[in-house]
C-alpha positions in Angstrom: 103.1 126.5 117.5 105.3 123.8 118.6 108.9 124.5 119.3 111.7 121.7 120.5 115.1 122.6 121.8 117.4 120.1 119.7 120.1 120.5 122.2 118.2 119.0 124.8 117.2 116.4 122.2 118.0 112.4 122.9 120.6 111.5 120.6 119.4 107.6 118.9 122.5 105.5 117.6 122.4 102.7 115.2 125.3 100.3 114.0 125.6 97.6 112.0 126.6 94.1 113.6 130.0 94.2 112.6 129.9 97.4 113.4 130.9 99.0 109.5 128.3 101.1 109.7 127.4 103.6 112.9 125.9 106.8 113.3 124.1 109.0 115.2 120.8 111.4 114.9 118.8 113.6 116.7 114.8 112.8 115.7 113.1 116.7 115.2 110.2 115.7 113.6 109.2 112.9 116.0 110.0 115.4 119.2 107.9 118.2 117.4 105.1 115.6 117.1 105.6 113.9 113.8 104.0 109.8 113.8 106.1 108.4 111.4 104.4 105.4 111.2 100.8 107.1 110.4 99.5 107.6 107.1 97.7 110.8 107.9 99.4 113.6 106.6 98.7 115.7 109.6 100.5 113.2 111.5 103.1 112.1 109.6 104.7 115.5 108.6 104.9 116.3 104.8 109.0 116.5 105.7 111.3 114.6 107.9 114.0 116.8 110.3 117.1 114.6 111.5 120.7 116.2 112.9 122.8 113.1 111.8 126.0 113.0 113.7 128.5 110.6 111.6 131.3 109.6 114.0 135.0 110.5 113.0 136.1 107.8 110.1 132.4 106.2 110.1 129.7 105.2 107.2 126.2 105.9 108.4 124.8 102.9 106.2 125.1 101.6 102.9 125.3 103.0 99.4 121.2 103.2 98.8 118.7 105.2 96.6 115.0 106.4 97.3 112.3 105.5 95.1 110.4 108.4 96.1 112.5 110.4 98.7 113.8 113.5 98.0 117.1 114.4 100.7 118.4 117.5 101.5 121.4 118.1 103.7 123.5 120.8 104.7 126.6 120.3 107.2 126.8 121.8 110.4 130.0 120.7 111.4 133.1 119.0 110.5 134.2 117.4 107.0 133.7 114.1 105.2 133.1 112.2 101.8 130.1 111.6 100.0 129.9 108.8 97.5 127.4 109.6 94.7 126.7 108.0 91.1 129.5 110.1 89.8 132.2 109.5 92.3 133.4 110.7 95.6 132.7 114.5 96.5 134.4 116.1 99.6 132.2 118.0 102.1 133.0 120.1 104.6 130.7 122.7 107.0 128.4 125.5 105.3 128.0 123.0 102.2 124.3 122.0 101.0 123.2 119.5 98.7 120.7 117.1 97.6 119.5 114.0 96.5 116.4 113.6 94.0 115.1 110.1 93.8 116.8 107.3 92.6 120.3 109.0 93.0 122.4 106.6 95.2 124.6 107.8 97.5 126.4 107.5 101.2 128.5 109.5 103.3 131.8 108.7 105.3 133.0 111.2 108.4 136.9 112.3 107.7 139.0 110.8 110.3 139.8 113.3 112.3 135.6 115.0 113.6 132.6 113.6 113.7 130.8 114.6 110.6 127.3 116.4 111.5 124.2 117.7 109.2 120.9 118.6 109.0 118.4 116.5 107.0 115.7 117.5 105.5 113.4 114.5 103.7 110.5 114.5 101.9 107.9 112.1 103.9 106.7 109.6 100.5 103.7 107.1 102.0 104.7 103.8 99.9 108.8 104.6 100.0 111.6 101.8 98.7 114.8 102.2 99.0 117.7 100.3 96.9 121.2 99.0 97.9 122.9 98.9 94.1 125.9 97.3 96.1 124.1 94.5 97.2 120.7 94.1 94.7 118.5 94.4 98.0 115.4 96.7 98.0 113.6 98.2 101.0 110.0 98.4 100.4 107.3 100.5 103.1 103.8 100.1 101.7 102.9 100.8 104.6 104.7 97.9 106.5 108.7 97.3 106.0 110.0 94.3 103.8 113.6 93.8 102.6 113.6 91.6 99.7 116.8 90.5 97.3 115.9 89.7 93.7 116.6 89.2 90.1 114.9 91.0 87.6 112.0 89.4 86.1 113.3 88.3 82.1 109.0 88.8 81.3 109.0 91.8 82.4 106.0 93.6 84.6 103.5 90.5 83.9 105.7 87.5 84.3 103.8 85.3 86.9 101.4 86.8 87.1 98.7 85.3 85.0 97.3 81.4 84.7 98.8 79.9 81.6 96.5 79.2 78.7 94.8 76.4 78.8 96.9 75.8 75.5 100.3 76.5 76.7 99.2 73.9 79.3 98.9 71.1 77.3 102.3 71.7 75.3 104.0 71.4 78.4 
């Protein structure tokens, strides 16, 4: 069995340039031996454990979906906002909920306390992620790209095939 004492865990923080988006979490997984980076499933974990710590008046990151990630969170401590398809949804501690994929969504930290939670995530080899705010799109297969984009007017095979000889010459 391996056991971890998350109060005695290193706290990583993250923050965006500009500094709009900042938070905090606590990696379980990784300190109970999980290789995030490994595409063994024995390694990688079938589940990723974070305690997020959103500081007071704070956005983790940006409004994003999963292509393939499943989220679960439950808060520990304090209150917040969580914007979602349908709107804004107050949270506050001994709340649970979850997100399926491709369900957008972001939290912000009331004023006041730092917003904290427990996250538990599905571990999906070949994961995207999409910003709906933005039109960017994370994509880990296994390495990580971000790419922005239009959508392709063809469809799934535009540019992806020679032209016919025949189209050729009419052009």
């Amino acid at each position: 069995m391996r056991k971890v004492d998350t109060e005695t865990l290193e706290e990583l923080a993250w923050s965006s340039p500009r500094g709009t988006f900042a938070g905090f979490g606590k990696q379980v997984s990784e300190a109970l031996g999980r290789d995030p980076e490994s595409t063994d499933i024995m390694q990688r974990h079938p589940f990723d454990v974070e305690i997020s710590r959103i500081p007071a008046g704070k956005t983790p990151f940006p409004y994003h979906s999963h292509g393939s990630q499943w989220e679960f969170y439950h808060v520990i401590s304090g209150s917040g906002s969580v914007r979602h398809a349908e709107g804004v949804t107050p949270v506050r501690a001994g709340e649970a909920f979850l997100f399926k994929p491709g369900e957008a969504h972001t939290f912000t930290a009331d004023a006041d306390a730092d917003l904290v939670m427990f996250v538990v995530a599905d571990n999906p080899i070949n994961e995207s992620t999409h910003f709906p705010d933005s039109n960017k799109w994370v994509v880990k297969s296994p390495e990580r790209m971000i790419l922005r984009g239009e959508r392709a007017v063809g469809g799934y095979f535009e540019g992806e095939e020679e032209p016919l000889e025949a189209e050729d010459a009419s052009h």
